[in-house]
ZANUMI-233473 format. One line per field, with one value per atom (N, C-alpha, C): x, y, z; residue in one letter; residue number from 1. Coordinates in nm, 4 decimals, padded with zeros to 6 digits, always signed. Layout:
east <- X, ...;
north <- Y, ...;
up <- Z, ...;
resn <- A, ...;
resi <- NUM, ...;
//
This chain:
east <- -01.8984, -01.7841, -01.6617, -01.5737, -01.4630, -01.2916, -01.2164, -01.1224, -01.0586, -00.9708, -00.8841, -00.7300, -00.6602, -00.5487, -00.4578, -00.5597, -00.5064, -00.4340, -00.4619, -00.3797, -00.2395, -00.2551, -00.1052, -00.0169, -00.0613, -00.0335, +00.0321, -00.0379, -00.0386, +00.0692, +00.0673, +00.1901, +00.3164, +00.3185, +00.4231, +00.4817, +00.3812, +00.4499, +00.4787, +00.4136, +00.5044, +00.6164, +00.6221, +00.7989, +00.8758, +00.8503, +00.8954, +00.9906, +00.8471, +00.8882, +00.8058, +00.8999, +00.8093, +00.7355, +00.6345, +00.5757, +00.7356, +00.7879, +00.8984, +00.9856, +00.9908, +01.0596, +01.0198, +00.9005, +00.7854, +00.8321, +00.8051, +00.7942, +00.9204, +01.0482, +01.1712, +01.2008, +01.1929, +01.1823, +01.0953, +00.9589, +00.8600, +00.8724, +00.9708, +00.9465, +00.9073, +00.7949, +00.6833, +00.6896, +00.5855, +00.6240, +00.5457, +00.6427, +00.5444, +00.3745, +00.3542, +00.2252, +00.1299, +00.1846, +00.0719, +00.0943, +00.1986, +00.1865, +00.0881, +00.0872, -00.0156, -00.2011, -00.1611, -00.3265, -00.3877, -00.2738, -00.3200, -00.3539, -00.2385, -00.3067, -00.4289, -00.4798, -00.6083, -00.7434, -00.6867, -00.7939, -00.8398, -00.7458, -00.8136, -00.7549, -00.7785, -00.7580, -00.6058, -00.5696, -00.4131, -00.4274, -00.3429, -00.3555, -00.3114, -00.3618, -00.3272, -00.2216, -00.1440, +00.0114, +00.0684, +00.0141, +00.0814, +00.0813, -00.0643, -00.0553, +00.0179, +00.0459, +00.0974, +00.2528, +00.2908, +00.4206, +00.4588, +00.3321, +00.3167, +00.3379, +00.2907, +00.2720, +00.3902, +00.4426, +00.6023, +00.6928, +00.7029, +00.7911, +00.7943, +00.6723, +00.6472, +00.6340, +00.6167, +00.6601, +00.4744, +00.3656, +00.2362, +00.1545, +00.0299, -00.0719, -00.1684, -00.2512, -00.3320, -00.4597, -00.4349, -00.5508, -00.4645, -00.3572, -00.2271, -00.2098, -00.2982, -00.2619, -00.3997, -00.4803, -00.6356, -00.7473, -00.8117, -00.9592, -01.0856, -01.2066, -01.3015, -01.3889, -01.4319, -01.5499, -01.6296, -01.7475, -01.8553, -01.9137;
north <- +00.0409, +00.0115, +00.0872, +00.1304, +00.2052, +00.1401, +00.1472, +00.0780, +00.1901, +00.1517, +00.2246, +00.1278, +00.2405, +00.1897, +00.2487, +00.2735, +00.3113, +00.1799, +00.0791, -00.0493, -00.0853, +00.0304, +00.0019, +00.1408, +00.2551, +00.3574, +00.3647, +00.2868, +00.2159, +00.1380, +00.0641, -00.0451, -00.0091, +00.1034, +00.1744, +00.2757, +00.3148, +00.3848, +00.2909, +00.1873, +00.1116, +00.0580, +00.0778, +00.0199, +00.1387, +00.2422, +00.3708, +00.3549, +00.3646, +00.3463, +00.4972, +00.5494, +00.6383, +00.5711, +00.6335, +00.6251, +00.5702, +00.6715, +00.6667, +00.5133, +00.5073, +00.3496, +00.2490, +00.2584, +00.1446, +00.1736, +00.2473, +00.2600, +00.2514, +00.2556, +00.2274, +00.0487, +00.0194, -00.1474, -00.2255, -00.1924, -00.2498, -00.2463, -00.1486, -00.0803, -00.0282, +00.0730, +00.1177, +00.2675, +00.2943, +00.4740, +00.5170, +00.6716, +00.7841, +00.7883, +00.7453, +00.7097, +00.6586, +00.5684, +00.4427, +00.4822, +00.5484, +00.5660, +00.6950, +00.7790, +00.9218, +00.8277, +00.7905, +00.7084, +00.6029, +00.5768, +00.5095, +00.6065, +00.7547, +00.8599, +00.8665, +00.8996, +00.9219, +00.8670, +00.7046, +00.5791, +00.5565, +00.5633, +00.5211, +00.4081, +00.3045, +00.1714, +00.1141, +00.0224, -00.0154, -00.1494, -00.2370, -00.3066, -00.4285, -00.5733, -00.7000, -00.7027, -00.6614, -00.7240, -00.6213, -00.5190, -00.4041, -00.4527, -00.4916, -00.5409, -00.6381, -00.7035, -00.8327, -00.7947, -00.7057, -00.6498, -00.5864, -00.5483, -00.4332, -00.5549, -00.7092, -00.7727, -00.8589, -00.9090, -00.9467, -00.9015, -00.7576, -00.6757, -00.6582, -00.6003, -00.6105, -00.7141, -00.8332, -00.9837, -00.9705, -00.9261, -00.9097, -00.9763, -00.9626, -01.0383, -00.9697, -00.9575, -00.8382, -00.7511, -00.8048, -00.7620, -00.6799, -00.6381, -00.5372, -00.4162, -00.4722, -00.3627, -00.2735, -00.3304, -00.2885, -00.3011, -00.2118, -00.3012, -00.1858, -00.2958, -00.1925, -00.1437, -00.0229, +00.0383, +00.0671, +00.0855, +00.1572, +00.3092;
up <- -00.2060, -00.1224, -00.1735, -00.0773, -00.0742, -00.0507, -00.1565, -00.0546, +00.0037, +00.1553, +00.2071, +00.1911, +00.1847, +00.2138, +00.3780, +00.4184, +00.5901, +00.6825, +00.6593, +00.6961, +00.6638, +00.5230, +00.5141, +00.5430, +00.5233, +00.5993, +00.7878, +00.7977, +00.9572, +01.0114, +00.9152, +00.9218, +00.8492, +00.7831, +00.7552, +00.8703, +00.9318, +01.0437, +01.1901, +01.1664, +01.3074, +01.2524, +01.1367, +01.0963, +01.0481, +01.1190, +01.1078, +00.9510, +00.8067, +00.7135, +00.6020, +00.4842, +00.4642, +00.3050, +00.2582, +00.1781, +00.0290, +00.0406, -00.0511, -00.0439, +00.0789, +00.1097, +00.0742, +00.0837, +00.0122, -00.1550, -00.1935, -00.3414, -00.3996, -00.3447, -00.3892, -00.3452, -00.2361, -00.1786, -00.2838, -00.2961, -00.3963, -00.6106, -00.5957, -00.7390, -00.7840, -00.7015, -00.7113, -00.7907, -00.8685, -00.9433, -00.8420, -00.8708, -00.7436, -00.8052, -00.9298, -00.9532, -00.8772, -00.8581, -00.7995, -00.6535, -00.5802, -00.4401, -00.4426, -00.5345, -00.5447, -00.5392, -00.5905, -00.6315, -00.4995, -00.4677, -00.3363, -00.2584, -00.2305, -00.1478, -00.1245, -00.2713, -00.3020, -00.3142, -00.2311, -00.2634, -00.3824, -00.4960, -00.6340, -00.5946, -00.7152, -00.7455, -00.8014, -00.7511, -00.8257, -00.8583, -00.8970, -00.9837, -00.8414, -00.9001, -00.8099, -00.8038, -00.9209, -00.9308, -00.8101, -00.8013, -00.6898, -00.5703, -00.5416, -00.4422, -00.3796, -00.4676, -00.4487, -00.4148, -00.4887, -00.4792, -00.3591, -00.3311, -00.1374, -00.0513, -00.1269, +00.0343, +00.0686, -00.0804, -00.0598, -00.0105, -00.0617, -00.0114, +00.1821, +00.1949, +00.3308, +00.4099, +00.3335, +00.4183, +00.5403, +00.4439, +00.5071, +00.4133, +00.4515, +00.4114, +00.3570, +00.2448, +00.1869, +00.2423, +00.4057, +00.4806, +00.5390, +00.5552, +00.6219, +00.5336, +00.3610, +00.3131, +00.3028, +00.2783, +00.2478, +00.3093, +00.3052, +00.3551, +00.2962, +00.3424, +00.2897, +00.3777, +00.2945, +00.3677, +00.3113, +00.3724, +00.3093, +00.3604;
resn <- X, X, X, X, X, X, X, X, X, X, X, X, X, X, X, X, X, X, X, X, X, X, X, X, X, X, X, X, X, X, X, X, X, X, X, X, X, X, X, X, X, X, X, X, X, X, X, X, X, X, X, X, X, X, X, X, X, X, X, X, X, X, X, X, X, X, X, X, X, X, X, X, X, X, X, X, X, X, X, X, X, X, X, X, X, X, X, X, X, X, X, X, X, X, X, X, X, X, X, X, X, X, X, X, X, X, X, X, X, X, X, X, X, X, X, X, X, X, X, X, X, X, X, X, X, X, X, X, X, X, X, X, X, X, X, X, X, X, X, X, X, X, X, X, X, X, X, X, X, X, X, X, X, X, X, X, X, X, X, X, X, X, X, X, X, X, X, X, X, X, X, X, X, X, X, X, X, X, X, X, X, X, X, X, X, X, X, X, X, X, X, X, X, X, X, X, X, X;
resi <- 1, 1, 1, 2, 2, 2, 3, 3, 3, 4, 4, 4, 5, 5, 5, 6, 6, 6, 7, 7, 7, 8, 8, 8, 9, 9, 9, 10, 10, 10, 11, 11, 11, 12, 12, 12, 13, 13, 13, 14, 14, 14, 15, 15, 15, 16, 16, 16, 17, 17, 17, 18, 18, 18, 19, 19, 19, 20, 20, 20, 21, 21, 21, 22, 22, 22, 23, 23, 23, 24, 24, 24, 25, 25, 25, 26, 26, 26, 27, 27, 27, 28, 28, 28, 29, 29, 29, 30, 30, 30, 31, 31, 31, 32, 32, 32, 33, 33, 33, 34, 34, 34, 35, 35, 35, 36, 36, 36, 37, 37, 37, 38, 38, 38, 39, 39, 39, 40, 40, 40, 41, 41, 41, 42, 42, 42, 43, 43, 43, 44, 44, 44, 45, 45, 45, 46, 46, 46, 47, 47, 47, 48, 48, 48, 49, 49, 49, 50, 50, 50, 51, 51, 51, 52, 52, 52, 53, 53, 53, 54, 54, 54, 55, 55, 55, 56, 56, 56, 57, 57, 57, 58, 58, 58, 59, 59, 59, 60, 60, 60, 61, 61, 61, 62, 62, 62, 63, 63, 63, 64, 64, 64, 65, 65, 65, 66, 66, 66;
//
């Protein structure tokens, strides 16, 4: 199994928001937004940080595939 992070890619653009906005709103290093690019793995606390911030639910940010 694969995660994507296209759910949240998605929902960044219906809130006509950029990658950078997220990561300055959240706290986020251009690290962890590069790694998400890339579907590597980030940490719970990130997430958790993606879903507060965005006032969403962790199925808005992720999902899987195979």
């Amino acid at each position: 199994m694969h995660i994507s992070y296209q759910p949240l890619w998605n929902l960044l653009k219906e809130r006509n928001m950029r990658k950078e906005d997220l990561r300055l709103a959240a706290g986020l290093t251009t690290n962890m937004i590069a790694n998400m690019g890339k579907g590597k793995h980030i940490s719970m606390e990130t997430l958790i940080k993606i879903c507060e911030t965005s006032d969403c639910d962790i199925t808005d940010v992720i999902e899987l595939e195979k």
